[in-house]
Structures are given as C-alpha cells and as structure tokens.
C-alpha positions as CSV (number, residue, x, y, z in Angstrom):
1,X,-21.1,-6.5,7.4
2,X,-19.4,-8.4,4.7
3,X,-17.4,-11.3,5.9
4,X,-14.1,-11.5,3.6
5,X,-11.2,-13.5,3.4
6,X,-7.7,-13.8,1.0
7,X,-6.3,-17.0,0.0
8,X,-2.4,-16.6,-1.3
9,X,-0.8,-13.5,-0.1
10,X,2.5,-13.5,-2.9
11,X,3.1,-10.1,-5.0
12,X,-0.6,-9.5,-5.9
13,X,-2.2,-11.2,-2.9
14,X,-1.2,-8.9,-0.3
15,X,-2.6,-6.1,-2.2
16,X,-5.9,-7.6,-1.7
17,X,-5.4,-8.1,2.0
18,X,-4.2,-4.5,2.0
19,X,-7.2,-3.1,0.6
20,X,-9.7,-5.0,2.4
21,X,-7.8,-4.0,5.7
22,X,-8.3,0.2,4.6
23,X,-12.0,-0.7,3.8
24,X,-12.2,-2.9,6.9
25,X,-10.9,0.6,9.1
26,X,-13.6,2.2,7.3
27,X,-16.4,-0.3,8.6
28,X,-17.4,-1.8,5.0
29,X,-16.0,-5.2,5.7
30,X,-14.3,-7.2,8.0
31,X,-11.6,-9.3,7.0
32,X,-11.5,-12.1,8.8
33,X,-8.1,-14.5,7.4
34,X,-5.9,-14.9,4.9
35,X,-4.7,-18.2,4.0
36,X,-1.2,-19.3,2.5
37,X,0.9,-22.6,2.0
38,X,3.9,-20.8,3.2
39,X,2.3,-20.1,6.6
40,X,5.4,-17.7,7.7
41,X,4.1,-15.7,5.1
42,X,0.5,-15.8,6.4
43,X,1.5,-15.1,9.4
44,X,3.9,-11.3,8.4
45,X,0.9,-10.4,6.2
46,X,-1.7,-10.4,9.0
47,X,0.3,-9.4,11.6
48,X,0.7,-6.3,9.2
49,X,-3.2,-6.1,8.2
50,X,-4.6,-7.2,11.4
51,X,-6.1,-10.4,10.9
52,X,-5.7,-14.6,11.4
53,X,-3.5,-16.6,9.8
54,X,-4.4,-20.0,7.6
55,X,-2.1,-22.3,6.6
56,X,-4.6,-23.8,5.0
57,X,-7.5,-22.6,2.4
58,X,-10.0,-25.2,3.7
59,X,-9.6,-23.8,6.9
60,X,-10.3,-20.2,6.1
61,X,-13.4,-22.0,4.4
62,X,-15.2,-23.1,7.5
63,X,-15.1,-19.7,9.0
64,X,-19.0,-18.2,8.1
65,X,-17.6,-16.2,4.7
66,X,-19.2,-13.8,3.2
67,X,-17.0,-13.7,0.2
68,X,-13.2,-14.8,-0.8
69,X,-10.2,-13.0,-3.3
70,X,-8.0,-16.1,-4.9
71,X,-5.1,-15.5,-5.7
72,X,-2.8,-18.3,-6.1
73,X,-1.2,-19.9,-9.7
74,X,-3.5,-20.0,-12.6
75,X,-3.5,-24.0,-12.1
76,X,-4.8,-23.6,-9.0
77,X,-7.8,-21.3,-9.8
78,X,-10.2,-25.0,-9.8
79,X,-9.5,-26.5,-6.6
80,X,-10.0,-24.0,-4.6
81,X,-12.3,-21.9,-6.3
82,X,-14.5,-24.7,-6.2
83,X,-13.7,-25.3,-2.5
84,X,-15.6,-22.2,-1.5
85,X,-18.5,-22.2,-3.8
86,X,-19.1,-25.1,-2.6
87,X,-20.1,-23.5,0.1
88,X,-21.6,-20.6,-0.8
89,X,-19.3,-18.1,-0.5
90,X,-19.3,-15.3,-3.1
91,X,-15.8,-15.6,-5.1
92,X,-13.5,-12.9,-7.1
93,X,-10.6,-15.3,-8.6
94,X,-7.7,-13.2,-10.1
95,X,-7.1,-13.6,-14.0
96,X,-6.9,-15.7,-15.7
97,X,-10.2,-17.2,-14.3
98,X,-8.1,-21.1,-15.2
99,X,-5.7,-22.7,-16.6
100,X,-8.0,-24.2,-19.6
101,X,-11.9,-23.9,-20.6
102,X,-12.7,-26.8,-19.0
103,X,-11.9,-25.7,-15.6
104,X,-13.3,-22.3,-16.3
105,X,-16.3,-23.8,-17.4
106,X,-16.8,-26.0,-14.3
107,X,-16.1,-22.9,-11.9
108,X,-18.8,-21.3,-13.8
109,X,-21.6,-23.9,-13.2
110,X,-20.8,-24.1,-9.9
111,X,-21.0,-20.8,-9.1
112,X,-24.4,-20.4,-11.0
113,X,-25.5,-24.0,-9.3
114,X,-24.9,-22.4,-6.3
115,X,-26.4,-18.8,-6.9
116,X,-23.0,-16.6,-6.0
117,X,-21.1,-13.7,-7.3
118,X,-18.4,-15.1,-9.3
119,X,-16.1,-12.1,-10.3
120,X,-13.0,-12.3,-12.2
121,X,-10.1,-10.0,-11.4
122,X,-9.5,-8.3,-14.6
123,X,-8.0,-5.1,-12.6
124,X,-7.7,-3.0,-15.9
125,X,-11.0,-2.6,-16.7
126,X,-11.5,-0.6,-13.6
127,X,-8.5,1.7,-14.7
128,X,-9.8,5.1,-13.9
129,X,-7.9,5.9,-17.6
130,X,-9.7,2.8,-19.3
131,X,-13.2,4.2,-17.8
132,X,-12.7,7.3,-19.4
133,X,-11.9,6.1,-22.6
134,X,-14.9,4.3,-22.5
135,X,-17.0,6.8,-21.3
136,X,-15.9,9.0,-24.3
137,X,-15.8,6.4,-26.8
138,X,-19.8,5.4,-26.2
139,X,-20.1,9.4,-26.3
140,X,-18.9,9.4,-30.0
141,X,-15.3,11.6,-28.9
142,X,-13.5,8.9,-31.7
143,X,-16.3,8.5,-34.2
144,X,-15.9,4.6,-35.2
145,X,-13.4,2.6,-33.5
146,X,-11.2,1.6,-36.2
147,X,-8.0,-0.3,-34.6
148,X,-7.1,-0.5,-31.2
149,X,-3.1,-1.2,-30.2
150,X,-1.9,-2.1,-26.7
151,X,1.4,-1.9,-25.7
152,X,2.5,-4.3,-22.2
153,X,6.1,-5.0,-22.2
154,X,8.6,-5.1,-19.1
155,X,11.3,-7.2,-17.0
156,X,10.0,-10.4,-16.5
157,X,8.0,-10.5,-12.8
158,X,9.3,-13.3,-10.7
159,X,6.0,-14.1,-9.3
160,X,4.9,-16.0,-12.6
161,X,5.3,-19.5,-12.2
162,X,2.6,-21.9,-14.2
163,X,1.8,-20.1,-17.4
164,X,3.5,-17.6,-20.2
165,X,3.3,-14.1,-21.4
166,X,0.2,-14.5,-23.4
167,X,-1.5,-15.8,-20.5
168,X,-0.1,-13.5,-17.4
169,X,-0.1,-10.4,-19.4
170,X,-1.5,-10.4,-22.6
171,X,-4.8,-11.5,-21.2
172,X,-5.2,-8.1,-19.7
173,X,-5.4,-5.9,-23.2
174,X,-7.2,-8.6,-25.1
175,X,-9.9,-7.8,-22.2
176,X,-9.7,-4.2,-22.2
177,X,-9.7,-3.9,-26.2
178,X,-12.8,-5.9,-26.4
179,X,-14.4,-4.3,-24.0
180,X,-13.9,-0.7,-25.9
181,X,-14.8,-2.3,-29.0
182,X,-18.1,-3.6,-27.3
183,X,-18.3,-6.9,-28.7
184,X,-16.5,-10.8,-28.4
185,X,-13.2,-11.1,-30.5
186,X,-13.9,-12.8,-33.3
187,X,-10.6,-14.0,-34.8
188,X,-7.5,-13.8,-33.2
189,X,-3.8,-14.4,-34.7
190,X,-0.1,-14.6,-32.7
191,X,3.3,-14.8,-33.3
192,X,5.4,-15.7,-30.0
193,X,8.4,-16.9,-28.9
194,X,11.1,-17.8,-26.0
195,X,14.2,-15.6,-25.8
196,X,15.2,-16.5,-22.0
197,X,12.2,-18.9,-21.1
198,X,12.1,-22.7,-21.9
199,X,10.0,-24.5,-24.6
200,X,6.3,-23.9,-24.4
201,X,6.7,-20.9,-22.4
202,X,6.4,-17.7,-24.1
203,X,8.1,-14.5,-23.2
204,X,7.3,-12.6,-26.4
205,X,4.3,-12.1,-28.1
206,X,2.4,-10.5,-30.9
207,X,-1.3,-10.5,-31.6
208,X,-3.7,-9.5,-33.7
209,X,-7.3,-9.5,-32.5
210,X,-10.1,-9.5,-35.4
211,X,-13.6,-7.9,-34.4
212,X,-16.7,-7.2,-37.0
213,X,-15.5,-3.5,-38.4
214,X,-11.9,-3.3,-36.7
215,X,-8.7,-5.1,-35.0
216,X,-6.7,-4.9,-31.9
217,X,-3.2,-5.6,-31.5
218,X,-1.5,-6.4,-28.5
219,X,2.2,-6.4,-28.0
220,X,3.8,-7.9,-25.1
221,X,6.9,-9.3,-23.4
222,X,9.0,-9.7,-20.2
223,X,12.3,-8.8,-22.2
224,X,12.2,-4.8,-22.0
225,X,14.2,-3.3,-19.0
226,X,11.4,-1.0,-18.2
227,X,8.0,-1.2,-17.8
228,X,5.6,0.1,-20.4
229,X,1.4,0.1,-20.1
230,X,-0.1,1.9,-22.7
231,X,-3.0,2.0,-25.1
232,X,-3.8,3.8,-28.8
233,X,-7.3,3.9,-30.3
234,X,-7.6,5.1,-34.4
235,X,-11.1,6.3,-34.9
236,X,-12.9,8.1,-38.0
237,X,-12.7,11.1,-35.6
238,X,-9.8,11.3,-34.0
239,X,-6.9,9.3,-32.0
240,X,-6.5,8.4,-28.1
241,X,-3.0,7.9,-26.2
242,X,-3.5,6.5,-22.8
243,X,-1.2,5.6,-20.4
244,X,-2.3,2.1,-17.9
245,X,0.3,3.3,-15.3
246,X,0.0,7.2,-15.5
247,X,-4.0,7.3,-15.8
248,X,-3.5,9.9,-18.6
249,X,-5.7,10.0,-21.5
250,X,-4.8,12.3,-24.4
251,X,-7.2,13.3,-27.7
252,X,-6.3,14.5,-30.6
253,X,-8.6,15.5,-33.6
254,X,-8.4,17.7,-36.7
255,X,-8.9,21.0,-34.6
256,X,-7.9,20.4,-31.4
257,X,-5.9,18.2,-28.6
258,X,-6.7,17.5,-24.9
259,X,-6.1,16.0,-21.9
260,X,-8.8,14.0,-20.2
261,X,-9.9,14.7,-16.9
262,X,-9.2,11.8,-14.8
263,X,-10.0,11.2,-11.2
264,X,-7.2,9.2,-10.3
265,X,-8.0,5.9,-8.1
266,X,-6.5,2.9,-7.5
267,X,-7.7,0.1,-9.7
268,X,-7.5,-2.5,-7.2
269,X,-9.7,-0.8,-4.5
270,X,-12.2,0.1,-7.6
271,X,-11.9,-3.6,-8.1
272,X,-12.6,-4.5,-4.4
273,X,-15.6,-2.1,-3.7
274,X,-17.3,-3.0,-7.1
275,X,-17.1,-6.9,-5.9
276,X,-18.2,-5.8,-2.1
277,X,-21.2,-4.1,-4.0
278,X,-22.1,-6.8,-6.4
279,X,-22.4,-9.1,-3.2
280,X,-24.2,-6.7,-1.1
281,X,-26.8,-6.0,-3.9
282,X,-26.3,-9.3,-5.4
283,X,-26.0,-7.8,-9.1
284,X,-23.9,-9.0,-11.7
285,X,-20.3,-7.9,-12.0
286,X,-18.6,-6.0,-14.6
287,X,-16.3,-8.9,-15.2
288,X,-18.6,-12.3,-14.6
289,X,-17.5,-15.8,-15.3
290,X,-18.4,-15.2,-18.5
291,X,-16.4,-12.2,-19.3
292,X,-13.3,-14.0,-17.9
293,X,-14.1,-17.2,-19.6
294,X,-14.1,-15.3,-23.3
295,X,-10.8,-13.7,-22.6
296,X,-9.1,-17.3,-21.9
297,X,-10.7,-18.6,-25.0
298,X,-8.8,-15.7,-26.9
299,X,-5.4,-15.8,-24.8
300,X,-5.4,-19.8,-25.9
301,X,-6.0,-19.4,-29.2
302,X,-3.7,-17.0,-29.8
303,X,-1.2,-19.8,-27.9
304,X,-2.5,-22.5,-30.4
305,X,-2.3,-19.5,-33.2
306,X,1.5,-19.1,-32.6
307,X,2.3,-22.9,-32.4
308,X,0.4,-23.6,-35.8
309,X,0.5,-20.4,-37.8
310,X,-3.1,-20.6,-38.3
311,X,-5.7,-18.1,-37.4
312,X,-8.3,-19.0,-35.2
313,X,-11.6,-18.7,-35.2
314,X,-13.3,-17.5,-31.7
315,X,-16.7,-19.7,-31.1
C-alpha cells in the first residue's frame, strides 16, 4: 500500500489530507502524517483525518514514504521539495511548481536524478468539464480551435501570501488553454496592475497568450465580489461555454445547441488517484515537471510583459 504524507495543511492543504483520508478508508493508501509550522494546526487536522502530527517537514521525511503532497508558499516549493526527493520519495508539489525557473529547474533534475514521480498540482486539468472539452475538441466537435478566453476573477483569497494574481491564479488558465490547444505558448502579452495590493503585487490582470494558428486570453483578478471560473473556445465549427465551478459544458453550432454529458467528480481526488497511479505504475503524469515548469515560464513573462510593455517571446 502506498505510503503518503501532507506537508502544510492551510486552505488547500487540508483538502489533500482530506482526500487521502477517504482513499485511505477505502484501503488505497495509508496516510501516515501531515506536517505544519503551526503545529496546533497539525495537530486539529489529524485529529480530524486520523493520522500523526509533524511540526516539522523533515520529520515526516524519515518516516519510509511512499510519496508526499506540498503545499506550502510558492517560495517554499525548493526546500522542501528537494528535501524529500532526496530521499526518494515520489512528490506532487501544488502550482506553481516555484517561485522562478531556476528553482523549478533544480526540482526537476533532482527528481529525474533520483528516478521519482514528480507531479505538479495543476487541479484544472483534471476538471471533469475541462476533460470533456478536450475529449470533444480532439474529436473535431469545434473544427479548428481558433481563440480560447478564460475568465478567473473573485474576492481576493486570504491564503495568498508570496506571489500575485498572475502567479496564484492566472497560472491555472494559461495551463488549461495550452493544453486544449495542444501545443507550448509561444508568445505571451499582459497588462496588470495593483488596485488594493502594494507595488510589485498584482491584483489585476490581462493576457494574451499567442500559439501557432490561435490565441488565448486570460482575464483575472481578486477585485470582483463573487467568484467567477469560466472558459469560451471560438472554433471554425462551433463555440463552447464551460463553467470551472459548475462542470457544465455547453455547444453551440449552426444547427444545433447542447449540453455535455458530464460525470461530475471532484478534481482534487481526480488529481490524487491519478498521482497514487502514476506511482504505483511508475508512468508519467499528466502534469510532469515539465508541464509545470512551461506554465511558470508563461506566468513570468506575462509579469515581465506587464512591467515593460513588451511582448515576450516563449523559448
């Protein structure tokens, strides 16, 4: 059985711990600690999921894992990412995989130095909504993809400490529209700003992703009062509306519209049971190092893009 463990337990963290616990009951892992820096907080989550305490990350380490969720700030994605592959223990660190490409890149080599799974957590991609759109996409439902335009906009979250919207948010739909599109982002351009935020922190952004025959825009910000997650894809055969939160998918075309029949799932245990898989069978993950590392390229470029007013180039 697959030895796991959760290292920081905040807002997203104890989702992870949540899920492993139901697929723990179900005898397809166990979940042996979480670890936190605020150990009170260790200790409420796994009194509620059943499991040990850490107040410390390099303790949880030591104890025989099998494989590890991270999810602590962006700017701490290195340290302790590296702390575990290290020692050869199968990794899923929550997007963005760093804080820069350097530290992406060095969590990279070390994971293939050390032959592990290294999984990023981009948790859309295993939308059951975003599935579907792909699935009917490759099946021709759109004819050519022409533009893609994401929509991510809400209050701001008051988990998000270490980076700004481009990076926390917008990271997501410049993964997802690549992914549809089926190829790297080749140019990217932003506009951004700071309404409520201070200097060098965006809370507003705008950005236009270039691919060979067609573009993405994502729009995103922590101003709006409610939260909206949704997605529009322009083909030569028709247009998609999809809805992140709602896992609806709606087609229209010159003769008819309909609604896409969508299992609904949630994205994180998708997420979970695909990394649990990719370490049972040792196969590569949807979302590798790689994967993650190309949609931090993008989301800091479109950073450097908004500071200089230039667009940028994707190498």
């Amino acid at each position: 059985m697959i030895r796991v463990g959760v290292v920081g337990v905040g807002m997203m963290g104890q989702h992870h711990a949540r899920v492993y616990s139901e697929l723990a009951k179900e005898g397809k892992v166990e979940l042996v600690g979480i670890a936190d820096i605020n150990f009170e907080r260790a200790k409420e989550i796994a009194r509620r999921f059943n499991t040990t305490p850490y107040p410390d990350y390099k303790e949880l380490a030591k104890e025989r894992l099998d494989a590890v969720s991270i999810v602590v700030p962006t700017s701490l994605h290195r340290q302790v990412a590296l702390e575990f592959i290290n020692r050869s223990i199968n990794v899923l660190v929550e997007k963005p995989i760093a804080d820069s490409i350097e530290n992406a890149e060095a969590i990279i080599q070390a994971a293939e130095e050390n032959d592990i799974i290294l999984m990023v957590g981009h948790i859309e991609r295993f939308n059951p909504a975003v599935l579907k759109l792909k699935e009917l996409i490759e099946r021709g439902e759109l004819g050519k993809l022409v533009t893609i335009s994401a929509k991510r906009v809400g209050p701001m979250a008051a988990r998000i400490r270490d980076v700004g919207i481009i990076i926390d948010l917008g990271v997501h739909d410049i993964d997802v529209i690549s992914y549809l599109f089926g190829e790297p982002v080749r140019t990217v351009y932003a506009r951004a700003g700071n309404v409520v935020h201070p200097a060098g922190v965006e809370d507003h952004a705008l950005i236009t992703l270039g691919f060979e025959d067609g573009s993405g825009i994502v729009e995103t910000n922590w101003l709006t009062p409610h939260k909206t997650r949704t997605l529009t894809v322009v083909g030569t055969g028709g247009i998609a509306y999809m809805d992140y939160i709602e896992q609806r998918l709606k087609l229209f075309n010159d003769e008819w519209v309909k609604d896409a029949k969508i299992n609904k799932r949630e994205p994180l245990r998708n997420e979970l049971e695909h990394f649990i898989e990719c370490v049972e069978e040792k196969k590569t993950p949807l979302i590798d190092g790689y994967a993650g590392l190309h949609a931090l390229k993008v989301a800091l470029l479109a950073q450097k893009s908004a500071r200089t007013g230039k667009v940028m180039e994707v190498e």
